[in-house]
C-alpha positions as CSV (number, residue, x, y, z in Angstrom):
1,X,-5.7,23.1,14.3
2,X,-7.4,25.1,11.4
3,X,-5.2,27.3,9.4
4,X,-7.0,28.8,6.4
5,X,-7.7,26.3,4.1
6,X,-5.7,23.7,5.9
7,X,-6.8,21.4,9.2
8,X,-4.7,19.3,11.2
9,X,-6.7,16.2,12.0
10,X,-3.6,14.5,13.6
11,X,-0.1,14.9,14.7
12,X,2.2,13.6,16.5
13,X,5.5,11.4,17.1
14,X,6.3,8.0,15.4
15,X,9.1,5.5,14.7
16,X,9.9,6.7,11.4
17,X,9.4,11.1,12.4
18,X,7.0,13.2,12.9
19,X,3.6,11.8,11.3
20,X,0.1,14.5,10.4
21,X,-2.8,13.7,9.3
22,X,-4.2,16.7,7.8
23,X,-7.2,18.2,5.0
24,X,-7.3,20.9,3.3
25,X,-8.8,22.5,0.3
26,X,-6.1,22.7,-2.9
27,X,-5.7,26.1,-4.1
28,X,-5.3,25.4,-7.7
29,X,-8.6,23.6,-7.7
30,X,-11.4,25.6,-5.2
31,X,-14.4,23.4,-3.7
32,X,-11.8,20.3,-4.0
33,X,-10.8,18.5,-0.7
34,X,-8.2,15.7,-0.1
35,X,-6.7,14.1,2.7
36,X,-3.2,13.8,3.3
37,X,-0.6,11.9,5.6
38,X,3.0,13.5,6.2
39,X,6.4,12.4,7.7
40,X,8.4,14.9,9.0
41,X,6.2,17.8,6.9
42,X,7.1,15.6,3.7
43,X,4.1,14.2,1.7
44,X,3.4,10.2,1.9
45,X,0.0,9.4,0.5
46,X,-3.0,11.8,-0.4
47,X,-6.4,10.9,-1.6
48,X,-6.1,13.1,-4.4
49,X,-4.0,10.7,-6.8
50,X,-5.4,7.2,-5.8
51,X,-4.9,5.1,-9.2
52,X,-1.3,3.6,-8.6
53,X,-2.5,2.3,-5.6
54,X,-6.0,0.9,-6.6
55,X,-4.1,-0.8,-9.6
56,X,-1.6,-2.7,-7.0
57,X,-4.8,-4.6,-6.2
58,X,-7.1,-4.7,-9.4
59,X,-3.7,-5.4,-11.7
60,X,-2.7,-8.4,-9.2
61,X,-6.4,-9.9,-8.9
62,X,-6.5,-9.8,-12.6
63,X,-3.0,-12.0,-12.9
64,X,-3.6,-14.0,-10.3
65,X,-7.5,-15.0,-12.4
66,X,-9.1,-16.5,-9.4
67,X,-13.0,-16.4,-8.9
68,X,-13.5,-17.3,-5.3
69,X,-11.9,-17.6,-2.0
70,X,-9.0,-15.5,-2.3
71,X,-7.3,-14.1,0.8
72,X,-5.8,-10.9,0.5
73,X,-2.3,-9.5,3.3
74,X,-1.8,-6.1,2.7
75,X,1.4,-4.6,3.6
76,X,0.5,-0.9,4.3
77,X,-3.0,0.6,5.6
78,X,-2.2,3.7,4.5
79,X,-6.0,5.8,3.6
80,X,-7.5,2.5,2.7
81,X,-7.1,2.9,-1.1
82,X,-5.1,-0.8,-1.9
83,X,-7.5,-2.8,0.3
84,X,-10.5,-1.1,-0.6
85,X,-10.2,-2.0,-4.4
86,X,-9.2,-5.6,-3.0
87,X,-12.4,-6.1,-1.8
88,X,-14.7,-4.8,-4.6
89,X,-13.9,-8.1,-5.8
90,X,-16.4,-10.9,-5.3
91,X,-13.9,-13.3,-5.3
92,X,-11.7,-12.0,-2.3
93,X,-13.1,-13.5,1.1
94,X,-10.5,-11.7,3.2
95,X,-8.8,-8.9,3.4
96,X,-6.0,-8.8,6.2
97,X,-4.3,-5.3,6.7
98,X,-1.1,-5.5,8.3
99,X,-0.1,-1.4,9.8
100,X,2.8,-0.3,11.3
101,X,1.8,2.8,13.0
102,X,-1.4,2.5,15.8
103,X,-1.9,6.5,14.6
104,X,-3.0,5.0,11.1
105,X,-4.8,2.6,12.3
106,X,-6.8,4.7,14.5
107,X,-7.2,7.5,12.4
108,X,-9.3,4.9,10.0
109,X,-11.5,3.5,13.6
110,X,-12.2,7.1,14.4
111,X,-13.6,8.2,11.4
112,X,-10.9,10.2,10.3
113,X,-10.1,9.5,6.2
114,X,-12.7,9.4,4.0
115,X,-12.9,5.4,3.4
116,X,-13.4,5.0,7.2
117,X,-17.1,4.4,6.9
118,X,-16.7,1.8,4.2
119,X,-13.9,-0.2,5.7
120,X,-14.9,-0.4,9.0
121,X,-18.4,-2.0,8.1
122,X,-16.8,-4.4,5.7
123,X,-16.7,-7.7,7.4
124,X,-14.1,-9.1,5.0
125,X,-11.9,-6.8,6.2
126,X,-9.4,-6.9,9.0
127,X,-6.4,-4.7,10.4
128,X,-3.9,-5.1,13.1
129,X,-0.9,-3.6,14.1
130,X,2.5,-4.8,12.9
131,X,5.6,-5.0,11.2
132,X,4.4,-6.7,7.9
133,X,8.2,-7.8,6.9
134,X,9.0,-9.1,9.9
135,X,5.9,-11.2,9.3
136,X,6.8,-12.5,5.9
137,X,10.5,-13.0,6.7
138,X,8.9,-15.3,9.4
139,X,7.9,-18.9,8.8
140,X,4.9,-18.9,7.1
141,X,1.4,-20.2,9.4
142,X,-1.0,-18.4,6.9
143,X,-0.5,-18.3,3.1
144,X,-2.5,-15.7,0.5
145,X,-3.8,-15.5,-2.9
146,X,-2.6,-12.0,-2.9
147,X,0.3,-10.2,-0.7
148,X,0.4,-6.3,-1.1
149,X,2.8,-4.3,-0.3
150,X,2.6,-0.1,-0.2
151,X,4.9,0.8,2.6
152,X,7.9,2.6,1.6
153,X,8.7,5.6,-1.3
154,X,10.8,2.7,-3.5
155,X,12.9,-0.3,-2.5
156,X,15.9,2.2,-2.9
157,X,14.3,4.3,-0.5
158,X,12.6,2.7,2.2
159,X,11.4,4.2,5.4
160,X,13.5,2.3,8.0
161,X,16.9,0.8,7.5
162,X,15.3,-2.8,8.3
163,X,12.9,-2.8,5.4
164,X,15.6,-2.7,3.4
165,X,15.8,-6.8,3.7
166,X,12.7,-7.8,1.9
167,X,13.7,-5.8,-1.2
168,X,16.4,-8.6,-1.2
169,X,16.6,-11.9,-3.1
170,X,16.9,-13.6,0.4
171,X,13.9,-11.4,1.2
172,X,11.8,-12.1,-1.3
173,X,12.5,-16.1,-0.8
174,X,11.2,-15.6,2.6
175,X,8.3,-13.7,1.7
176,X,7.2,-16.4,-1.6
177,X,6.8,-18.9,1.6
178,X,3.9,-17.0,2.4
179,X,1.9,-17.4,-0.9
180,X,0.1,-19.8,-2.2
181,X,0.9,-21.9,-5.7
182,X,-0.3,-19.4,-8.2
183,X,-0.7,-16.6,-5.7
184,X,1.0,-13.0,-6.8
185,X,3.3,-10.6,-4.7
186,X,2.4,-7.1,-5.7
187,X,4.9,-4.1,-4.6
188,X,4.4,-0.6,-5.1
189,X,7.2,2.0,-5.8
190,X,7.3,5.8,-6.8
191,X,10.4,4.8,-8.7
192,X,11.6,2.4,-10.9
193,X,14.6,0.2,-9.3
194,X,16.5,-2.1,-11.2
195,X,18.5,-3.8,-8.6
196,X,14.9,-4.6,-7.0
197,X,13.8,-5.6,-10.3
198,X,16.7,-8.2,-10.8
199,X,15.4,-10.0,-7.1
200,X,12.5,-10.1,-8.4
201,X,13.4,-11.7,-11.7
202,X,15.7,-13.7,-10.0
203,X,13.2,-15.1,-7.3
204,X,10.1,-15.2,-9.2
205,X,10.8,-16.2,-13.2
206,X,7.5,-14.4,-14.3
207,X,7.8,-11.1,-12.6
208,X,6.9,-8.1,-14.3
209,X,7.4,-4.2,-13.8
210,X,4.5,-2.4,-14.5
211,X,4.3,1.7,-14.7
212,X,1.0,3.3,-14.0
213,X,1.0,6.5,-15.8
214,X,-1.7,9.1,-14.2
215,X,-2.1,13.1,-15.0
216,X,-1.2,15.4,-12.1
217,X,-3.9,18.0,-12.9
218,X,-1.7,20.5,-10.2
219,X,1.7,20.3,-12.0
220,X,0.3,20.2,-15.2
221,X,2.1,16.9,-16.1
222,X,1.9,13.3,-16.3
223,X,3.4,11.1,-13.7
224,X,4.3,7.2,-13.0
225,X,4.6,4.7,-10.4
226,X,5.3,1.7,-10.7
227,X,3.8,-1.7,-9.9
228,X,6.2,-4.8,-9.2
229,X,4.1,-7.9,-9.8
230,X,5.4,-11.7,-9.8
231,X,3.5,-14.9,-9.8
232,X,4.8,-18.1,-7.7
233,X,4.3,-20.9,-10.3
């Protein structure tokens, strides 16, 4: 559906609403295109401001130091944005992408978002369908360098009831069996949270909370997200 400078690649129902996958050119800026996903008509990810989520993945490599043989969970295909920066690094061997929603995941097979071509000719790289916490609050049978997760608006605000549980001290025990010594659990958030900040703190000793400050050339101001990183020492 093509409505003047908007298409609708995608739409239709999903566990957690109504999910689009749509383009369009932005007003405020003419000849620029970006791709968006929405729940329920409400923004989740766009192509336009990608730098919070590239940082979950080049800010966690660079903590973590290693130079070879790193394997990389994401939490979250999303437009491919997290995994892709993952594997501009020579030292990650493997990226696994663990998605929620078979519309995502199609959407990047058919060609659909702008990194499709890239990702789906990188043989590092690997997605299936799944509930990536129910997988880490499972006992552990593969353990990462790096575990990334960009699923839900904030730990306060999470897009199912059940996610709620990782953002948990319990949770995050669970989820620490899953890395290896010296391996780094990265969380993005479009909010700060202290009470996720204290589990953090609590369950990994060296966490730190990280803001990534970007210009939103629409609104005219700056905005941040923030990057929850801990090492397991």
């Amino acid at each position: 559906m093509t409505t003047s400078n908007l298409d609708v690649l995608a739409y239709g129902d999903s566990p957690i609403g109504n999910i689009c996958l749509r383009r369009r050119e932005l007003l405020a800026s003419p000849g620029t295109i970006v791709t968006e996903i929405t729940v329920d008509h409400m923004l989740l990810m766009s192509s336009y401001h990608t730098a919070s989520e590239r940082a979950l993945s080049s800010r966690a490599l660079e903590r973590h130091g290693g130079t070879d043989g790193l394997r990389v969970l994401v939490g979250g295909l999303g437009l491919g944005y997290t995994a892709q920066e993952a594997l501009k690094s020579e030292a990650v061997t493997r990226v696994d992408v663990v998605e929620f929603l078979p519309q995502v995941i199609g959407w990047m097979k058919n060609g659909l978002v702008p990194l499709s071509d890239e990702l789906n000719s990188e043989p590092r790289y690997s997605v299936i369908e799944g509930d990536v916490y129910a997988m880490l609050a499972a006992p552990s049978e593969i353990q990462y360098d790096l575990i990334l997760i960009d699923v839900d608006h904030s730990p306060d605000e999470p897009l199912a009831d059940a996610n709620a549980a990782f953002y948990t001290e319990a949770g995050l025990r669970r989820a620490k069996e899953h890395l290896r010594p010296g391996g780094v659990l990265g969380v993005w958030s479009y909010a700060d949270s202290g009470p996720f900040a204290d589990a953090v703190r609590a369950v990994f000793p060296h966490g730190e909370i990280a803001p990534v400050e970007f210009d939103n050339e629409l609104t005219g101001e700056e905005e941040t997200n923030w990057l929850f990183l801990a090492d397991n020492d």
